[in-house]
C-alpha positions as CSV (number, residue, x, y, z in Angstrom):
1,X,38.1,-4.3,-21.2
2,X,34.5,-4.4,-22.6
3,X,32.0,-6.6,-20.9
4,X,29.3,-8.6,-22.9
5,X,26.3,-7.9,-20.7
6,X,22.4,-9.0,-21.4
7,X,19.3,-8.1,-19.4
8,X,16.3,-9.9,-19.0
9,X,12.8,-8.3,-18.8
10,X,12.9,-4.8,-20.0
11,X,10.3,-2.8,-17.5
12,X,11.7,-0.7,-14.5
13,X,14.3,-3.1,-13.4
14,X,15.4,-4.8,-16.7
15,X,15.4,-0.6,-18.7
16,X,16.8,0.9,-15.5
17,X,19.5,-1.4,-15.2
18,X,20.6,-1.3,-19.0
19,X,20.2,2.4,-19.1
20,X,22.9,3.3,-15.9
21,X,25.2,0.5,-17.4
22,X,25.5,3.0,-20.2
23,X,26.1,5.7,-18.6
24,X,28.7,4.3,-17.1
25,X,30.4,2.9,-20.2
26,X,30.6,3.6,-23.7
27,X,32.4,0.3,-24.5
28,X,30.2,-2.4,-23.0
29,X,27.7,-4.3,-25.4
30,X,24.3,-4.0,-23.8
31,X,21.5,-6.4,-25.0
32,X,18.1,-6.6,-23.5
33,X,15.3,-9.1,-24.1
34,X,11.8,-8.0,-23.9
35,X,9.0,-11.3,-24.4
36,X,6.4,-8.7,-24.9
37,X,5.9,-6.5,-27.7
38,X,7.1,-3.0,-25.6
39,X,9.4,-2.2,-23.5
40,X,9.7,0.2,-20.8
41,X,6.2,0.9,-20.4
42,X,4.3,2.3,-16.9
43,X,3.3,-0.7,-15.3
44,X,1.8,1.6,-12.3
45,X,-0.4,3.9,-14.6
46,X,-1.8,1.0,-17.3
47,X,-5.5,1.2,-14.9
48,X,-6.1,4.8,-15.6
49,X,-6.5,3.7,-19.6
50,X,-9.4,1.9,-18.5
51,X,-10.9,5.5,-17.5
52,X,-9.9,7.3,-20.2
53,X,-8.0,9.6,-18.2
54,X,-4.8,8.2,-20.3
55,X,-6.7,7.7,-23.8
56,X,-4.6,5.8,-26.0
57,X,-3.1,2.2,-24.9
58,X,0.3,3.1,-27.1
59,X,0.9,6.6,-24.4
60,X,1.7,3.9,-21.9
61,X,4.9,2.7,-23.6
62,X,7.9,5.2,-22.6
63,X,10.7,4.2,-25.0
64,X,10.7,2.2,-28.0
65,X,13.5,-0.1,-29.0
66,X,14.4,2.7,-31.5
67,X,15.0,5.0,-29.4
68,X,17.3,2.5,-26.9
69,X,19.7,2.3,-29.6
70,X,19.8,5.5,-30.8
71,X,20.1,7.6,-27.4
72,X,21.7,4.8,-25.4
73,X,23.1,2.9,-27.9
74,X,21.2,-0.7,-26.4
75,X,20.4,-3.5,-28.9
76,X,16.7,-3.8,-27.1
77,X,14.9,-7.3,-28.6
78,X,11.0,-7.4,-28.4
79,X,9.0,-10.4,-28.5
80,X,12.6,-12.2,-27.3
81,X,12.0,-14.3,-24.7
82,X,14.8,-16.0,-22.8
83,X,13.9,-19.4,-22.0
84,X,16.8,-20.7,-20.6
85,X,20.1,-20.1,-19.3
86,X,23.4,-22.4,-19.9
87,X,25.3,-21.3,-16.5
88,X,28.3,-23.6,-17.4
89,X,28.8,-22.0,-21.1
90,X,27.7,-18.8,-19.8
91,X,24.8,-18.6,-22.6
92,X,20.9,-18.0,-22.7
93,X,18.6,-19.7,-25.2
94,X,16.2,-17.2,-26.8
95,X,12.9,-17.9,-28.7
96,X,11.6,-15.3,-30.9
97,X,8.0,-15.2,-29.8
98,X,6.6,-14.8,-33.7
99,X,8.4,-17.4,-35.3
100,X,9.3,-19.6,-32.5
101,X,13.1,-19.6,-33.5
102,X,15.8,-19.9,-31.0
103,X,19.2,-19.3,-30.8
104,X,21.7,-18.8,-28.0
105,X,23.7,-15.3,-26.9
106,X,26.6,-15.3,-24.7
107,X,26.9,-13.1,-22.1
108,X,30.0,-11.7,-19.4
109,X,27.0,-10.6,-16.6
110,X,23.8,-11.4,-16.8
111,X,20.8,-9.7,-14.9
112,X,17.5,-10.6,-14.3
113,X,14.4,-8.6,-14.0
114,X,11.6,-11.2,-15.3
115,X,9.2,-9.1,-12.7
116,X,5.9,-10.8,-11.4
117,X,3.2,-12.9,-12.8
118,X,-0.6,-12.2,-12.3
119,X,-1.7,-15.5,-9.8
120,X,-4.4,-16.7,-11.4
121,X,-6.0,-20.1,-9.4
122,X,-7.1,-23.0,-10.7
123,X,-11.0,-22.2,-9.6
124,X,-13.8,-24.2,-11.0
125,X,-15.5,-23.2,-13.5
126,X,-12.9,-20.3,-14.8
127,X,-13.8,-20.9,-18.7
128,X,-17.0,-19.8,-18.3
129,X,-16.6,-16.2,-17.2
130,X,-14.1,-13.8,-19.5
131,X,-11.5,-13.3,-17.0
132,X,-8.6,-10.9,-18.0
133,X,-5.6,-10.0,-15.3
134,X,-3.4,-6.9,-15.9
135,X,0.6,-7.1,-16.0
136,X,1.4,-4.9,-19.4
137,X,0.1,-2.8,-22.6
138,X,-1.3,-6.0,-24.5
139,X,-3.3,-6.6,-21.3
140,X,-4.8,-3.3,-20.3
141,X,-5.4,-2.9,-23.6
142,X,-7.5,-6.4,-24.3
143,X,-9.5,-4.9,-21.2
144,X,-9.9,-2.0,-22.5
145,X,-11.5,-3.2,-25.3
146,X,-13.4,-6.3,-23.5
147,X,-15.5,-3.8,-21.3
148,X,-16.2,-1.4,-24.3
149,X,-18.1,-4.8,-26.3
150,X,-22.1,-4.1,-26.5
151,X,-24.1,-5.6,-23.6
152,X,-20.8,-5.3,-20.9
153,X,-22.5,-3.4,-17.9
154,X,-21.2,-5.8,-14.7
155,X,-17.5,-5.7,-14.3
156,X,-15.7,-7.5,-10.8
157,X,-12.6,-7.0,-9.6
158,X,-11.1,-9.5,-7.6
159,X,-8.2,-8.8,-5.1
160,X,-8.2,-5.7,-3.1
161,X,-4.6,-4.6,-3.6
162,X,-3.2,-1.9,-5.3
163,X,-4.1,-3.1,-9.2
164,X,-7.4,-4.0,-7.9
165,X,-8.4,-1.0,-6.2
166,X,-7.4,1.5,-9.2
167,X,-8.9,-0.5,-11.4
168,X,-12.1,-0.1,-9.8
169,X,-12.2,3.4,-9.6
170,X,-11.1,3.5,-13.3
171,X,-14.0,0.8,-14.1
172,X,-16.6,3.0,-11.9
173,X,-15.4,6.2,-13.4
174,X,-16.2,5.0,-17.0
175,X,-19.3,4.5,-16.0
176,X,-20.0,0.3,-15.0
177,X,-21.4,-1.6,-12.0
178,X,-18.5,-2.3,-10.2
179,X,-17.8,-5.2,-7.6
180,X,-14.5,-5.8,-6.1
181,X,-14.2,-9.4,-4.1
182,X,-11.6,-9.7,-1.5
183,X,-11.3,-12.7,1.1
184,X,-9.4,-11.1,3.0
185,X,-11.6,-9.2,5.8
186,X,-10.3,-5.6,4.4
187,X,-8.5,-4.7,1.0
188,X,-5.0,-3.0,1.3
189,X,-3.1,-4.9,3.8
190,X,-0.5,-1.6,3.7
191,X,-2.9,-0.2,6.7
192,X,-4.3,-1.0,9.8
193,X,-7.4,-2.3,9.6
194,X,-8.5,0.7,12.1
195,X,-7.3,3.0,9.2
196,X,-8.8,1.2,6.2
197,X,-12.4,1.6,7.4
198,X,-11.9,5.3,6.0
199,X,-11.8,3.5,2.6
200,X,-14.0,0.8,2.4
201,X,-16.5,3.3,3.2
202,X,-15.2,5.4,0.2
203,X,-16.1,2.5,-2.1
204,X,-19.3,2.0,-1.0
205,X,-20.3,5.4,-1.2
206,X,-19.0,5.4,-4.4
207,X,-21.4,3.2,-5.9
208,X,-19.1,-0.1,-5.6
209,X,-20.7,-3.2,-4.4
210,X,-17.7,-3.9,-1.6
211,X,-17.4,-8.0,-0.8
212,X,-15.1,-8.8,2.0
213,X,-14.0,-11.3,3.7
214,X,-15.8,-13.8,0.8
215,X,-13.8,-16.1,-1.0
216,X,-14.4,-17.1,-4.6
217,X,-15.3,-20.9,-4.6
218,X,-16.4,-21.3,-8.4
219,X,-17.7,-19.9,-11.5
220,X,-21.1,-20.0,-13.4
221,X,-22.1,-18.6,-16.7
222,X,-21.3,-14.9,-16.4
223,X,-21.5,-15.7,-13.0
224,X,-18.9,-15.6,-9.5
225,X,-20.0,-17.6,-6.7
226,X,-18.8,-17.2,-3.4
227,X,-18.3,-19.2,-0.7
228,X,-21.1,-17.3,1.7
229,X,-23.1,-18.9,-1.4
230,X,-23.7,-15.4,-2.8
231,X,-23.7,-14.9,-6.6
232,X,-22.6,-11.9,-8.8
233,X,-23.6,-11.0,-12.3
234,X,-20.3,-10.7,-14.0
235,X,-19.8,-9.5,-17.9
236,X,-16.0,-9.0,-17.5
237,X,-13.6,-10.6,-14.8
238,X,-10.6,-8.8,-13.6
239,X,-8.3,-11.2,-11.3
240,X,-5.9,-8.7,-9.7
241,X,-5.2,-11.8,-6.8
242,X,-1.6,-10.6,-6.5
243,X,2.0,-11.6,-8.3
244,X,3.7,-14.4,-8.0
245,X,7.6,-14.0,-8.6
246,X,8.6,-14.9,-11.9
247,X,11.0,-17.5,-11.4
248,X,11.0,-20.3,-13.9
249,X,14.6,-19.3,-15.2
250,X,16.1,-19.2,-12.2
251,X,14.9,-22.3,-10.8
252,X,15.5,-23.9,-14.4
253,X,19.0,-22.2,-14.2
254,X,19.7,-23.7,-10.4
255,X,19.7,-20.4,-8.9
256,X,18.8,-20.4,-5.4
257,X,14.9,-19.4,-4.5
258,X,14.5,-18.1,-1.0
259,X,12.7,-18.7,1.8
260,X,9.8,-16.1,0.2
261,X,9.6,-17.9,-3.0
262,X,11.3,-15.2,-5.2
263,X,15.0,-15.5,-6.1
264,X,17.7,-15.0,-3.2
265,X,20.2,-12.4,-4.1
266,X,23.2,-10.9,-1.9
267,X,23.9,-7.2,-0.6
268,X,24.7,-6.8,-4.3
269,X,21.6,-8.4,-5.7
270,X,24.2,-10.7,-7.0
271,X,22.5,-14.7,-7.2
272,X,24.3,-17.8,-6.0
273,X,26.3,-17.6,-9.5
274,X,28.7,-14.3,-9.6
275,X,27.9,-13.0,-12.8
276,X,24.1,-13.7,-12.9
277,X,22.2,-10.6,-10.9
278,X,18.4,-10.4,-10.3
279,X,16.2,-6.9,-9.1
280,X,13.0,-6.2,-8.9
281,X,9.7,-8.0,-8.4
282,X,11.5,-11.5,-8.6
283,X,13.4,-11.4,-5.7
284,X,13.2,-11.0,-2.2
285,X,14.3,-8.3,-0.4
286,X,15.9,-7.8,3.6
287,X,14.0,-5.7,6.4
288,X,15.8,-4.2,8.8
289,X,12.6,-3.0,10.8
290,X,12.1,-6.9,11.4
291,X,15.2,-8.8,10.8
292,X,13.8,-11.1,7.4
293,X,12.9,-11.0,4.2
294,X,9.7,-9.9,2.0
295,X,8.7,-9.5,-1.4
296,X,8.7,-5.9,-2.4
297,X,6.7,-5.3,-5.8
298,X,7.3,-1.9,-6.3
299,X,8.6,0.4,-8.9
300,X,10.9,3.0,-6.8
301,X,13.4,-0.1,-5.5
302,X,13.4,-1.8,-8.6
303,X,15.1,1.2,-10.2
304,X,17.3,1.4,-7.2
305,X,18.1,-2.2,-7.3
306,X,18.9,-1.9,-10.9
307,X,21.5,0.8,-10.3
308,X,23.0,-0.6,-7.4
309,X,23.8,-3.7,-9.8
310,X,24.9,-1.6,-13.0
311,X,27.5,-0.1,-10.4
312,X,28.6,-3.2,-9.3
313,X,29.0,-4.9,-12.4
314,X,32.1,-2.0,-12.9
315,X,33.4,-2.2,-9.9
316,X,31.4,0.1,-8.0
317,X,30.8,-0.1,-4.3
318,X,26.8,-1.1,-3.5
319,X,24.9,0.8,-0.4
320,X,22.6,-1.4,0.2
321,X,20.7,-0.7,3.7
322,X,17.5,-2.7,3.3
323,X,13.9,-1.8,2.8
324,X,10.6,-0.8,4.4
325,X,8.3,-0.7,2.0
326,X,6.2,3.1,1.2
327,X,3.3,3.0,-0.9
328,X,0.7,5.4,-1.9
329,X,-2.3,5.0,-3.7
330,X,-5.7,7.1,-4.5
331,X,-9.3,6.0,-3.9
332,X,-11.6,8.3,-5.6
333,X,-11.6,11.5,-3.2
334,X,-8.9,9.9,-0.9
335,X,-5.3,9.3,-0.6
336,X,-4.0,6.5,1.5
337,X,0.3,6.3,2.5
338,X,1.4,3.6,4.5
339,X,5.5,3.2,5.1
340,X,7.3,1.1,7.1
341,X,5.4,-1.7,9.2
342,X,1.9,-2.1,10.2
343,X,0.7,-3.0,14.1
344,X,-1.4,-5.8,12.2
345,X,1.6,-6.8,10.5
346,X,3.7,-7.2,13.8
347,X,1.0,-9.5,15.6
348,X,0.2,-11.3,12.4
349,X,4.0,-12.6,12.3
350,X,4.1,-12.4,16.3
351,X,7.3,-10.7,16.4
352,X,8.8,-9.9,19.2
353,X,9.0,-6.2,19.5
354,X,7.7,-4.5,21.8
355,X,5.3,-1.6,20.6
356,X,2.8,0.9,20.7
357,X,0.5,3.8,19.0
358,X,-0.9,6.9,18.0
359,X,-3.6,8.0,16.2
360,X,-4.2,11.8,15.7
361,X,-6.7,13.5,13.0
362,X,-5.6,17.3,12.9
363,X,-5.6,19.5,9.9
364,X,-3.0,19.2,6.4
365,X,-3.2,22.9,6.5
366,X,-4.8,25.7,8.4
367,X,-8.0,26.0,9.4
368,X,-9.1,28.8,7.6
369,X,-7.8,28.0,4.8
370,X,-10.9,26.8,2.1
371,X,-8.5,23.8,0.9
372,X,-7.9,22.7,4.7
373,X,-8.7,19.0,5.0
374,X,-8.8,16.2,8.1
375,X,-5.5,13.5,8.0
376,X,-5.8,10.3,9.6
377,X,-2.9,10.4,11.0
378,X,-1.1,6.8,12.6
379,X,2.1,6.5,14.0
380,X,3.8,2.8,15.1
381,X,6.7,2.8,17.4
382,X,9.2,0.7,19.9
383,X,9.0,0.7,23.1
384,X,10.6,2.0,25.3
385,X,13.3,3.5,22.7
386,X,10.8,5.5,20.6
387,X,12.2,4.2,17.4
388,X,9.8,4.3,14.5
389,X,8.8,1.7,12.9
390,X,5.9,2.9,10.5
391,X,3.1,5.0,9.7
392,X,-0.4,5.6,7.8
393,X,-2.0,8.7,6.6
394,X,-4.9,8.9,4.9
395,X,-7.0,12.3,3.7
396,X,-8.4,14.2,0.9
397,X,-5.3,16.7,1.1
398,X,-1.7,16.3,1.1
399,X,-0.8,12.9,2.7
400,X,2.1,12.0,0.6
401,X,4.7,14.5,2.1
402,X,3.9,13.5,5.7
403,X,4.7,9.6,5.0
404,X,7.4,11.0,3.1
405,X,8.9,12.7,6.5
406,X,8.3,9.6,8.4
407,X,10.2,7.0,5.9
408,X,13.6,9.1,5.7
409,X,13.5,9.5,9.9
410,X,12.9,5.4,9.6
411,X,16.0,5.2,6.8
412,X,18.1,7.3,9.5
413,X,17.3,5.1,12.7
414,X,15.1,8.4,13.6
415,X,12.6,8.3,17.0
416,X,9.8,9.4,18.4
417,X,11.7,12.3,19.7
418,X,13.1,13.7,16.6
419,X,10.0,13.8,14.9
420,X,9.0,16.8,17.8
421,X,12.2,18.3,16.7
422,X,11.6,18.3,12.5
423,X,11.9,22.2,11.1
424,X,9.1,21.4,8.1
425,X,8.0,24.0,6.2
426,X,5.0,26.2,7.0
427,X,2.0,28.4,5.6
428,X,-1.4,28.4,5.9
429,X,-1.8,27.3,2.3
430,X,0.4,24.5,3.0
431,X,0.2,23.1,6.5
432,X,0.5,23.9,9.7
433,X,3.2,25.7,12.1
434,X,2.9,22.6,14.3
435,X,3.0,19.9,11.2
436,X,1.1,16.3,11.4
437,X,4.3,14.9,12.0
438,X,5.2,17.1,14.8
439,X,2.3,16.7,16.4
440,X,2.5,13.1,16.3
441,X,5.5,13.2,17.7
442,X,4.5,15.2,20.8
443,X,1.1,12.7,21.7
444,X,3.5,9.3,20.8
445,X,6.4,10.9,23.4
446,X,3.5,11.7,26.1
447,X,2.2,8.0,25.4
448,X,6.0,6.8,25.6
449,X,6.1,8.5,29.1
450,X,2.6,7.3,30.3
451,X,1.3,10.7,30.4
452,X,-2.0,9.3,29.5
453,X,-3.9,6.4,29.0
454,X,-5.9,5.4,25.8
455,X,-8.0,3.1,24.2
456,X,-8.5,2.6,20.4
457,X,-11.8,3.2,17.8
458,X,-11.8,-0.5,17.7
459,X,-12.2,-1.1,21.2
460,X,-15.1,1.1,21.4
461,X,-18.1,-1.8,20.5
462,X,-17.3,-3.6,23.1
463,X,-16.7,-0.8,25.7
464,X,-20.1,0.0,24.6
465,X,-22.2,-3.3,25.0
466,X,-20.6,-3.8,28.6
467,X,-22.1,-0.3,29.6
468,X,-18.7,1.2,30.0
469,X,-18.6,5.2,31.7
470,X,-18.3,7.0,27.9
471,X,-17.8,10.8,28.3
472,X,-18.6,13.2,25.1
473,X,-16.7,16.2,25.9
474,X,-18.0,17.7,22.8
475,X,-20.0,21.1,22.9
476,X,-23.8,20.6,23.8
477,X,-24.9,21.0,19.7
478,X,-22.2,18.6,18.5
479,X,-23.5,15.9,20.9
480,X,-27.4,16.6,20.0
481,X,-25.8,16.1,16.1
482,X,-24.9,12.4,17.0
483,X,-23.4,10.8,19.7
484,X,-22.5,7.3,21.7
485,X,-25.1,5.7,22.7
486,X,-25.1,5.3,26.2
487,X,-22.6,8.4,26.4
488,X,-22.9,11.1,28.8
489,X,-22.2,14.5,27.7
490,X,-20.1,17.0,29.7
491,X,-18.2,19.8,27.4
492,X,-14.5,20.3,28.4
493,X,-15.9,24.1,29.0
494,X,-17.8,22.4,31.6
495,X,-16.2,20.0,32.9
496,X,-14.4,21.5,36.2
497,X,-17.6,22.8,37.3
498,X,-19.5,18.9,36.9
499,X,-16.2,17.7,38.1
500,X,-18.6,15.7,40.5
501,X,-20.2,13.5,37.8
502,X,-17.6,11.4,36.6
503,X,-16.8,7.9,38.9
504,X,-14.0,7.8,40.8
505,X,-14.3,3.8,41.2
506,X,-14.6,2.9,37.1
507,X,-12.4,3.6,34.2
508,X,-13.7,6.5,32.4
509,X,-13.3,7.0,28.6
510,X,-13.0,10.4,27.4
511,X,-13.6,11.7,23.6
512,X,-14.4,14.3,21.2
513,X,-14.4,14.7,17.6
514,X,-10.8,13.6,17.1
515,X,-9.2,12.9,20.5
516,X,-7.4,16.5,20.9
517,X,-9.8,18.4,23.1
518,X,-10.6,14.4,25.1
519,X,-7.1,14.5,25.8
520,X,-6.8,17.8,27.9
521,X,-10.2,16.7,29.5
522,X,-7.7,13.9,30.4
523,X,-4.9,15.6,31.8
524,X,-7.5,17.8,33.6
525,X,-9.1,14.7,35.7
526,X,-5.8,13.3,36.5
527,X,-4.6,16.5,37.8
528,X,-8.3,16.9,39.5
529,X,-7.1,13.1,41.2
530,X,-9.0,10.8,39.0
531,X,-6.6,7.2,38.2
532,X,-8.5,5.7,35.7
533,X,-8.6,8.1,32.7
534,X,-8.8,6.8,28.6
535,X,-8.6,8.8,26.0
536,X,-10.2,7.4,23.1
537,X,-7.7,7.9,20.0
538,X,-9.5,8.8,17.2
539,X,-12.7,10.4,18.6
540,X,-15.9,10.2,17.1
541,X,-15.0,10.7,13.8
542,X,-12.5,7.8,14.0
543,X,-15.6,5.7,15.9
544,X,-18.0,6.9,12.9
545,X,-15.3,5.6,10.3
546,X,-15.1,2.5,11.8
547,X,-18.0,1.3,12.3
548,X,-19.9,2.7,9.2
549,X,-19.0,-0.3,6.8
550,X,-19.6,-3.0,9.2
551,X,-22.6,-1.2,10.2
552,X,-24.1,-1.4,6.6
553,X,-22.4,-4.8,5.6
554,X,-23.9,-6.7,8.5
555,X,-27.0,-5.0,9.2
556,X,-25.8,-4.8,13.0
557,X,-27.0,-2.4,15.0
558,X,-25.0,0.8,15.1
559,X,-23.1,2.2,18.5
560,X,-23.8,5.9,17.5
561,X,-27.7,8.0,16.8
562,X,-25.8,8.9,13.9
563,X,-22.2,9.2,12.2
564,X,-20.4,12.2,11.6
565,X,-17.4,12.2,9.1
566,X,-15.9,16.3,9.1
């Protein structure tokens, strides 16, 4: 028998969802109601208009309503917005967004995919700056237009997530004085704020006027004020706060909201009423790395959600194993990948697992190769099982792959251990015979089995100040580049011949320029009888990366003669 079946929202989730129910039946009457004038468009490339890099505003949109019904056979309605839903009578009211007509549809199954809603506060002052947010095509493209206007020259972002951060390199790329405001003390809460040093320095060296930790408190004419009672010249306002879950339907419609504030679904993505469904950005979503739920407002799940409910709308068995979240994003010469959870993220919601770290920073490929690159490489796991529970990679090469490796070992319950055991794939042009993720593996297992000590880049300040024993183990001309202050250099070539000079009665704190060569010097004094070894994970390099921004934000005096980045 035919089902009657109408979507709501037609981006990844709402198209996605109407596009398998197709496929998997010729019969069924497919409706879907789009408020805006497109419908699926990419929400995740509409900042690279801004740059020019994707001219025209109308090569955003991926389908037309045309084509819906004449290669899927789908009645898609534009400019149709669903405003409420009659549960008992199993009907939605529409308004036609032109005319302001309604009129009601019936409906067998219903999904929802109404997506997320730029937050936009209620800060004083707001009507005197032009403030624009970005959700769709009409948006970017208003933008677009705004910041091309004679006399626009100062354009801020505010929010340092995703949206926010490519739509400052795509405003800095076309050429305008860019500042990006975040309250938060570092943008990108998808890394460790260890890891995110790499790219707030990035920013800053890109010509971007970085605020952090600053909240905005009010606005003057053409003006943001902050609450360190700073002011910035601002032409054009970008708020790219974050999404809110768009939930007035379902709360207008009874459905139950969960304890995130977007809509609670079931294993099916099925709502307190059986034949209403929600996906995507409006609903909340299980963890099994941590046992709750969290909003996910990404692309890839809300096209697997949408599946997942177009199968089990005909009678289809749902696989639904949770989620842990992999992004991926590029800032100017860098690409960041984050998957699973965060060490800030555990103590932030104090949960109670157990847990510990690596940090490594070899090569994406081969030395000699011209291409080769340095990954910032950090891996998060349980202890004492070794189970993984998330990683970061950030580099100018080939960071996508590695995060890549990581997720599907955390989707198969993977450890520590099998990450040593991976057959990846290997050539100079491409990586290494030992891969990142092999190599993490190794250093995380010899952690796991206290074969070493270490200490972290951000613990390195305060080691400092209390005039802790720092050994460079560096060669002689790396040290005379830049060093520790304080440090005392003594090459790993030398070391068993000045074996004498290093305390027997303090902790001593090894590095080098990224913790690989610190870390024999470490095995080597512990086998030589010393008790009280740290490596420092993360080296100088790490050290140089995260202390540069700080150094230059705050005017503090720096803990190295100089930084060194390669």
């Amino acid at each position: 028998m035919s089902k009657k079946v109408l979507v709501v929202g037609g981006v990844a989730g709402g198209a996605s969802a109407a596009a398998r129910l197709r496929r998997i039946s010729e019969e069924d009457q497919i409706i879907v109601f789009e408020k805006g004038p497109h419908v699926s468009f990419s929400n995740c490339c509409l900042p690279y208009h801004l740059s020019g890099m994707i001219q025209n505003a109308e090569d955003l949109v991926l389908m037309c309503p045309e084509l819906f019904k004449t290669q899927y056979n789908i009645d898609v309605r534009t400019q149709n917005e669903v405003v409420s839903i009659d549960r008992k009578a199993k009907e939605v009211v529409v308004k036609k967004v032109d005319t302001g007509e309604e009129y009601r549809e019936s409906y067998d199954k219903l999904v929802l995919s109404p997506g997320g809603k730029p937050i936009v506060p209620p800060i004083p002052g707001i009507d005197k700056v032009k403030t624009y947010t970005i959700r769709n095509v009409v948006d970017i493209d208003k933008l677009a237009k705004a910041i091309k206007t004679d006399g626009v020259k100062n354009v801020s972002v505010i929010g340092g997530g995703f949206i926010g951060i490519e739509t400052v390199e795509n405003l800095k790329e076309a050429g305008y004085n860019v500042t990006l405001v975040e309250a938060m003390p570092q943008i990108l809460r998808i890394l460790d704020s260890d890891m995110v040093q790499i790219l707030h320095k990035e920013l800053i060296d890109h010509g971007v006027n970085l605020v952090l930790d600053d909240k905005v408190t009010s606005f003057e004419e053409d003006t943001i004020v902050l609450e360190s009672g700073k002011k910035v010249d601002a032409d054009v306002v970008v708020l790219a706060i974050g999404v809110s879950p768009e939930t007035d339907l379902a709360k207008g419609a009874q459905l139950e909201i969960g304890k995130t504030g977007a809509i609670k679904v079931d294993q099916n993505y099925r709502t307190v009423d059986r034949d209403i469904y929600a996906v995507g950005d409006a609903i909340e979503v299980y963890s099994y790395l941590f046992n709750d739920y969290f909003k996910l407002p990404l692309a890839g799940p809300a096209q697997k959600q949408a599946r997942g409910v177009a199968d089990h709308i005909n009678g289809m068995k749902i696989d639904n194993r949770g989620y842990i979240g992999s992004s991926i994003l590029k800032v100017f010469d860098y690409n960041a990948a984050s998957t699973g959870m965060t060490a800030d993220f555990i103590k932030a919601r104090n949960l109670n697992i157990d847990f510990d770290y690596v940090r490594v920073i070899p090569g994406d490929k081969v030395g000699l190769m011209p291409t080769a690159k340095s990954l910032h490489f950090k891996l998060i796991y349980e202890v004492p099982t070794g189970k993984i529970l998330g990683a970061q990679a950030i580099g100018k090469g080939n960071v996508d792959k590695r995060i890549d490796v990581i997720a599907t070992v955390i989707k198969f319950g993977g450890t520590i251990r099998d990450l040593q055991d991976l057959e990846l794939c290997y050539a100079p042009p491409f990586g290494t015979a030992k891969d990142v993720v092999n190599f993490a593996g190794y250093v995380a297992t010899n952690r796991l089995h206290d074969v070493f000590k270490q200490v972290g880049v951000a613990d390195m300040r305060d080691l400092v100040d209390k005039g802790a024993a720092i050994f460079d183990v560096r060669e002689e001309d790396e040290y005379a580049l830049s060093h520790i202050k304080g440090a005392k250099n003594i090459p790993l070539s030398q070391l068993r011949d000045r074996i004498d000079e290093f305390p027997k009665d303090r902790n001593i704190y090894l590095h080098c320029r990224s913790g690989q060569r610190s870390y024999n010097a470490t095995l080597a004094l512990q086998n030589l009888g010393f008790k009280r070894v740290y490596n420092v994970s993360g080296g100088f390099m790490g050290i140089s990366f995260h202390e540069y921004y700080h150094d230059k934000a705050t005017g503090r005096e720096p803990i190295v003669t100089d930084y060194n980045f390669d």
